[in-house]
VOPAGU-2260 file (C-alpha; in pm, 1 decimal, decimal comma):
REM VOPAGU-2260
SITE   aa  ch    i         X         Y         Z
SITE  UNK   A    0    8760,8    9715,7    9518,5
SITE  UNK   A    1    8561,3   10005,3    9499,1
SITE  UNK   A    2    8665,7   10330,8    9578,9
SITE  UNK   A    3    8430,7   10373,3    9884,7
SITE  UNK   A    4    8532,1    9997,3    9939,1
SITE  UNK   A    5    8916,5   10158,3   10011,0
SITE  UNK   A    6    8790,0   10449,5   10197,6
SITE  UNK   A    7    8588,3   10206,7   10445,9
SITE  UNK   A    8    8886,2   10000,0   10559,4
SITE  UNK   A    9    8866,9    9962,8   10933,5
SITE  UNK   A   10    9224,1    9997,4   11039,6
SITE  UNK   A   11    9216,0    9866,1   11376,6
SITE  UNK   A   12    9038,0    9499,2   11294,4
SITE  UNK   A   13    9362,3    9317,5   11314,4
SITE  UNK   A   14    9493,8    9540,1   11635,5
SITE  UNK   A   15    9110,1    9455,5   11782,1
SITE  UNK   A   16    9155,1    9109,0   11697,5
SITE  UNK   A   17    9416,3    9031,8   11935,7
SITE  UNK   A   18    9322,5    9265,5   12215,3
SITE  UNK   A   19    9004,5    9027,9   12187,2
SITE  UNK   A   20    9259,3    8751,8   12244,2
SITE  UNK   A   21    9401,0    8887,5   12572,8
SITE  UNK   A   22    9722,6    9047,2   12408,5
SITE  UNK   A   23    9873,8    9394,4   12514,1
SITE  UNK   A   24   10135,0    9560,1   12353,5
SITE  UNK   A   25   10018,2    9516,9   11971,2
SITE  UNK   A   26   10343,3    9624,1   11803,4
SITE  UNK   A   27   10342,3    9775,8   11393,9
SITE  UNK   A   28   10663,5    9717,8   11218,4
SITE  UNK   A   29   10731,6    9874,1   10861,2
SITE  UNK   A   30   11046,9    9982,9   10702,6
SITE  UNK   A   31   11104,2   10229,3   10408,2
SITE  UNK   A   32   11409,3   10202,7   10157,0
SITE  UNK   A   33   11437,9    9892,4   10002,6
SITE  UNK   A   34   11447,1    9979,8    9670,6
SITE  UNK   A   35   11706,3   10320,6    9625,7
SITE  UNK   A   36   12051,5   10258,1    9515,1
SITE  UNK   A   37   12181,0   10450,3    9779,1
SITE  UNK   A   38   12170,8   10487,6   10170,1
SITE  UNK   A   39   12020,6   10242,7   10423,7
SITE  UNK   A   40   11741,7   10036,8   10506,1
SITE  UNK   A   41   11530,9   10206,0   10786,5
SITE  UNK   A   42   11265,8   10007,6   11023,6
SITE  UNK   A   43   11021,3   10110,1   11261,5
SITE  UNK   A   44   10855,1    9964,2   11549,3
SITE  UNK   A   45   10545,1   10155,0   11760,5
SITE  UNK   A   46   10334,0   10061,3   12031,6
SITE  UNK   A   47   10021,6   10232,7   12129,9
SITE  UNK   A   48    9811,4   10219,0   12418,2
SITE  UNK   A   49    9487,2   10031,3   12379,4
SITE  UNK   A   50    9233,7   10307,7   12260,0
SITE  UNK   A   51    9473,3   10564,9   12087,7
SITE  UNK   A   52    9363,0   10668,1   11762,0
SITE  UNK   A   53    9672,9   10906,1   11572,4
SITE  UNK   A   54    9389,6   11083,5   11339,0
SITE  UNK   A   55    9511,8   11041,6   10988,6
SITE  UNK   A   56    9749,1   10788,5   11004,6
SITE  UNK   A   57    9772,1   10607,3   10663,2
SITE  UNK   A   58   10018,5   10443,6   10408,2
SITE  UNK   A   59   10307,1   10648,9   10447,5
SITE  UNK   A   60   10328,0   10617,8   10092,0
SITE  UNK   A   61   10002,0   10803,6   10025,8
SITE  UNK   A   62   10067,7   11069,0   10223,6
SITE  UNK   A   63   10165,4   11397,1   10126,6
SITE  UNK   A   64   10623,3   11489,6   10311,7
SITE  UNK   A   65   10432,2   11762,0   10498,5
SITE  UNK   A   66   10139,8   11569,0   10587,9
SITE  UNK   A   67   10374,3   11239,7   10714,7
SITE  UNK   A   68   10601,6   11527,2   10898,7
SITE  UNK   A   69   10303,5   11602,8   11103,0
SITE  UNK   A   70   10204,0   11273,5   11183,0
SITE  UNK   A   71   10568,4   11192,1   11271,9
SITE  UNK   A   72   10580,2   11385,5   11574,3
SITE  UNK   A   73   10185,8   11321,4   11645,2
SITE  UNK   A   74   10268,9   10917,4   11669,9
SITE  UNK   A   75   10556,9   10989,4   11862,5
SITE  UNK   A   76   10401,7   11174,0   12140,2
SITE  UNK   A   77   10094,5   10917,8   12143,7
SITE  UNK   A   78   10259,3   10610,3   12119,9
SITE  UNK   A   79   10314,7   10397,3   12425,8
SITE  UNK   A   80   10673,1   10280,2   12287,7
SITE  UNK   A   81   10827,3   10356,7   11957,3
SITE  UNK   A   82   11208,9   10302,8   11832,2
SITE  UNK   A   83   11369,3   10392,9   11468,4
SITE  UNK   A   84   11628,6   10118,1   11373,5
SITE  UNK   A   85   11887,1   10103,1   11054,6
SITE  UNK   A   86   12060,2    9823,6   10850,4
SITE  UNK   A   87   12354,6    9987,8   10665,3
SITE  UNK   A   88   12462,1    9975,3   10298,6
SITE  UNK   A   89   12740,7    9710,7   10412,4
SITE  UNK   A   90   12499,2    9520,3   10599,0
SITE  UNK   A   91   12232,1    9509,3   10277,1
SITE  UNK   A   92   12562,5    9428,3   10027,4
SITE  UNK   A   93   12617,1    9126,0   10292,8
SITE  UNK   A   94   12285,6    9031,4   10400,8
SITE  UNK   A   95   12103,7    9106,4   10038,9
SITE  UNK   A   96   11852,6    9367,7   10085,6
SITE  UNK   A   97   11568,3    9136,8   10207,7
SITE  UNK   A   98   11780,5    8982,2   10489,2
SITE  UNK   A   99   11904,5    9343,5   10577,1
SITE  UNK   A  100   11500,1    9492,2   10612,8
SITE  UNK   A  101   11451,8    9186,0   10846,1
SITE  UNK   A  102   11740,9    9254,0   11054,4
SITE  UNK   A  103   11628,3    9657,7   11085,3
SITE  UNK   A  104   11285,3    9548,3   11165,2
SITE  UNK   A  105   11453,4    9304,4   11421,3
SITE  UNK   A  106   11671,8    9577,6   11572,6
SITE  UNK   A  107   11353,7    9803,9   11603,2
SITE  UNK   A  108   11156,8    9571,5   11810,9
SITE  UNK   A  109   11427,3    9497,6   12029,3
SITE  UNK   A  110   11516,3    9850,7   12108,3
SITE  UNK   A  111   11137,5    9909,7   12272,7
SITE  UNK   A  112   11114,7   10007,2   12565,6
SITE  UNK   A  113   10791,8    9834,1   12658,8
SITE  UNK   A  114   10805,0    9454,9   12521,1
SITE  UNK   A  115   10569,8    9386,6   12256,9
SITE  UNK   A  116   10339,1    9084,1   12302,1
SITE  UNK   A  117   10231,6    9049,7   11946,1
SITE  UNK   A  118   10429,8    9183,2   11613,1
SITE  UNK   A  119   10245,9    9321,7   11305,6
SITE  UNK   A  120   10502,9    9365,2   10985,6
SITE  UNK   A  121   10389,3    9461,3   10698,9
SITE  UNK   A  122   10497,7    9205,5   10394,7
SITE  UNK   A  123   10487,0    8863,9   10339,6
SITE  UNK   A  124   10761,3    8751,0   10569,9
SITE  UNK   A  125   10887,5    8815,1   10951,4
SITE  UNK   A  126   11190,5    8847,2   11121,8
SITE  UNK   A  127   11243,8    8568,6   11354,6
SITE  UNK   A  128   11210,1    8622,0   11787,8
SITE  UNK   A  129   11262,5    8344,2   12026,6
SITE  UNK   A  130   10933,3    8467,9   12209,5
SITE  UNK   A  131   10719,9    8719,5   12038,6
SITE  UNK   A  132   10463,4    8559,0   11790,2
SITE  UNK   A  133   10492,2    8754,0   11480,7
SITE  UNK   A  134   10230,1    8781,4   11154,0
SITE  UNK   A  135   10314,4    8910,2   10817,0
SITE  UNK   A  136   10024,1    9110,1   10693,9
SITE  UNK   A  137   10033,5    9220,7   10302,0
SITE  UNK   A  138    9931,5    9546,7   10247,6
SITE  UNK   A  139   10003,3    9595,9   10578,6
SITE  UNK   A  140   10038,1    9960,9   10620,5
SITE  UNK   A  141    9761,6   10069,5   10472,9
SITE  UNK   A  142    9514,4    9781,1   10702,4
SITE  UNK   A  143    9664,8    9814,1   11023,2
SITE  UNK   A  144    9701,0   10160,1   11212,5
SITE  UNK   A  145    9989,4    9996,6   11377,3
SITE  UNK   A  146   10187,6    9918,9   11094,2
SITE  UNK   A  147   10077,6   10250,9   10875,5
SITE  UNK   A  148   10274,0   10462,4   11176,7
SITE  UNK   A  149   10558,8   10247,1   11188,6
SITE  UNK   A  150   10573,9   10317,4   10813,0
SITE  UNK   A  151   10513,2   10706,9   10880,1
SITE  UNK   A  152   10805,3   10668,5   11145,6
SITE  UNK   A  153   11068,8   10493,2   10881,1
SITE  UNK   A  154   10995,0   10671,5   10584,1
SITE  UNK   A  155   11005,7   11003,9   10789,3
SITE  UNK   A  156   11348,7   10910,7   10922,3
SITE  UNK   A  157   11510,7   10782,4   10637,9
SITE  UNK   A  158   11425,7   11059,8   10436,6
SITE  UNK   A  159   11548,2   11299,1   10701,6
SITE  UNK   A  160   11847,6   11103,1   10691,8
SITE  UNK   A  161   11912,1   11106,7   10286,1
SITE  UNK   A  162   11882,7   11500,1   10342,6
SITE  UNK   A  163   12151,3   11523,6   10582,9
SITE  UNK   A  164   12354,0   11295,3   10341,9
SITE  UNK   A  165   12266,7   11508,2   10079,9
SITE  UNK   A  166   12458,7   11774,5   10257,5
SITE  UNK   A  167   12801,7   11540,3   10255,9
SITE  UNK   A  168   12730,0   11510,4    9925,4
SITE  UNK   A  169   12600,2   11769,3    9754,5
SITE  UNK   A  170   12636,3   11680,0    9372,7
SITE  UNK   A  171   12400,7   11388,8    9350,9
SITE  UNK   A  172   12002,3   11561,7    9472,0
SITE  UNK   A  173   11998,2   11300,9    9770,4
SITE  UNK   A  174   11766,9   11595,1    9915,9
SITE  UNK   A  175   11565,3   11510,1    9583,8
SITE  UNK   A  176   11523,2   11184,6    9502,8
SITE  UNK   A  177   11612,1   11050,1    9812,4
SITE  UNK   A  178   11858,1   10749,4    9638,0
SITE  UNK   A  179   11561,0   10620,0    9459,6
SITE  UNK   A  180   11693,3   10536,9    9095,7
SITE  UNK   A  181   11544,2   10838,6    8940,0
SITE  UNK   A  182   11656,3   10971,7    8645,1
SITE  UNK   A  183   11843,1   11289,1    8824,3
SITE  UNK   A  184   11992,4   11014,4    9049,9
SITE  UNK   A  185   12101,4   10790,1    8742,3
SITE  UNK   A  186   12209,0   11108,1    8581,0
SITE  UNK   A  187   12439,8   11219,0    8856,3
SITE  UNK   A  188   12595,6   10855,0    8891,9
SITE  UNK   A  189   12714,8   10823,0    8570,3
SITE  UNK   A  190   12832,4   11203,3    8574,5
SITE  UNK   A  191   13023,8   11156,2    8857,7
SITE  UNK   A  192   13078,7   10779,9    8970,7
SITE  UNK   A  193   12982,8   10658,1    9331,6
SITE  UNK   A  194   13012,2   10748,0    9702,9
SITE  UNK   A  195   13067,1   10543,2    9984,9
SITE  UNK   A  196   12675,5   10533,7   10065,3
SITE  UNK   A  197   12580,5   10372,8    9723,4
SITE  UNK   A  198   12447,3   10007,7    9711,3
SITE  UNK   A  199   12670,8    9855,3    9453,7
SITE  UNK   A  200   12500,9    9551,4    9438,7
SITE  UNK   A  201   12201,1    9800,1    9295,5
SITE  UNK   A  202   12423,7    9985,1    9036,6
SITE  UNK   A  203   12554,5    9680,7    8868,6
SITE  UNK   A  204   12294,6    9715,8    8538,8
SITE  UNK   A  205   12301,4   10095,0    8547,9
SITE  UNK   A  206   12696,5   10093,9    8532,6
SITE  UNK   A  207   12726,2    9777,6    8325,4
SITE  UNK   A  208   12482,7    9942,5    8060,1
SITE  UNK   A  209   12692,9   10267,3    8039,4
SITE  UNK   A  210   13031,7   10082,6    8046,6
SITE  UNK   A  211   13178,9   10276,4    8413,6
C-alpha cells in the first residue's frame, strides 16, 4: 500500500455500510493492554450519533499521549454512548489473556447506556451476545472511526490507570513503561521481585531465565 494509499482510507465505509442497512447505534469496541506483564486488560465501547465526525481520530497507537489525551475528552463529549470496562490480572491468569480482552470488551458493551444495534471490534474474533450481531474487523482501529475511538478511550484509560499504580508502587516506572516488558520494566522485576498487579503467567520466561 502506498503511502497516499494509507492516508486515503475512508474511515466511515464500514459505519456507512450498515447505516445503509437500516442499523442505528453502530458501536466501536477496542481494548489496549494485552501484551504488558503487569496491570489489566482495558476495553472500550462508543457510540456516535449518525453524522459525528471526532476530527483526528486515528489508531490510538499512532497517535502522539498528548494528542490521544485530547481526543479522549473530544470523543467523550461527542459520542452518543460510551463506557470504559476492565478484566483484572486474576481474571487474565484464569481466563488466559485472550478470553479476559473478550470478557472486557463484553463488559463495555453491556454497560452502554444506549443499546448498540451492530458491534465493530477490532481483531479477528468477537465476544459472544445473545442479540447484538457482532463483526471482527482486522486492522480495525485504524479503518473504522468507531473502533479507532474506542481504542483512543482504552488506551487513554489504562494508561491513566498504570500511572496511578505507579504511585502504589513507585520502584518499578509503571508511569514509564506502562507494564509493557521494557527493559526498565524487566530491569526493575528482577531487582526487586513482583507486586500483586503483575501477570505471572507473563513473567514465567523472564524469571525462569534469571533463576528468581
Amino acid at each position: 500500500m502506498s503511502k497516499s494509499e494509507k492516508t486515503s482510507v475512508d474511515m466511515f465505509a464500514f459505519e456507512r455500510e450498515y447505516i445503509e442497512q437500516g442499523f442505528k447505534n453502530i458501536c466501536g469496541v477496542d481494548e489496549a493492554g494485552r501484551g504488558p506483564l503487569a496491570g489489566p486488560v482495558c476495553a472500550a465501547a462508543v457510540i456516535f450519533p449518525e453524522g459525528v465526525v471526532v476530527e483526528g481520530v486515528n489508531d490510538s497507537k499512532k497517535l502522539s499521549p498528548k494528542k490521544r489525551d485530547e481526543l479522549f475528552d473530544k470523543i467523550k463529549e461527542n459520542a452518543l454512548a460510551y463506557h470504559i470496562a476492565y478484566a483484572s490480572v486474576e481474571e487474565i491468569e484464569e481466563l488466559n489473556i485472550l478470553n479476559a480482552a473478550m470478557l472486557a470488551m463484553k463488559r463495555a458493551v453491556e454497560g452502554l447506556s444506549e443499546k448498540a444495534d451492530i458491534i465493530l471490534i477490532d481483531g479477528n474474533k468477537t465476544p459472544y451476545f445473545n442479540d447484538i450481531p457482532c463483526r471482527a474487523i482486522v486492522k480495525g482501529d485504524a479503518l473504522s472511526h468507531s473502533i479507532a475511538a474506542a481504542s483512543v478511550l482504552a488506551k487513554v484509560s489504562r494508561d491513566r490507570l498504570m500511572e496511578e499504580m505507579a504511585k502504589k508502587y513507585p520502584e518499578y516506572g509503571f508511569e514509564q513503561h506502562k507494564g509493557y516488558g521494557t527493559k526498565l520494566h524487566r530491569e526493575k522485576i528482577l531487582q526487586y521481585g513482583t507486586c500483586e498487579i503483575h501477570r505471572p503467567s507473563f513473567l514465567k520466561k523472564i524469571l525462569k531465565e534469571n533463576d528468581v
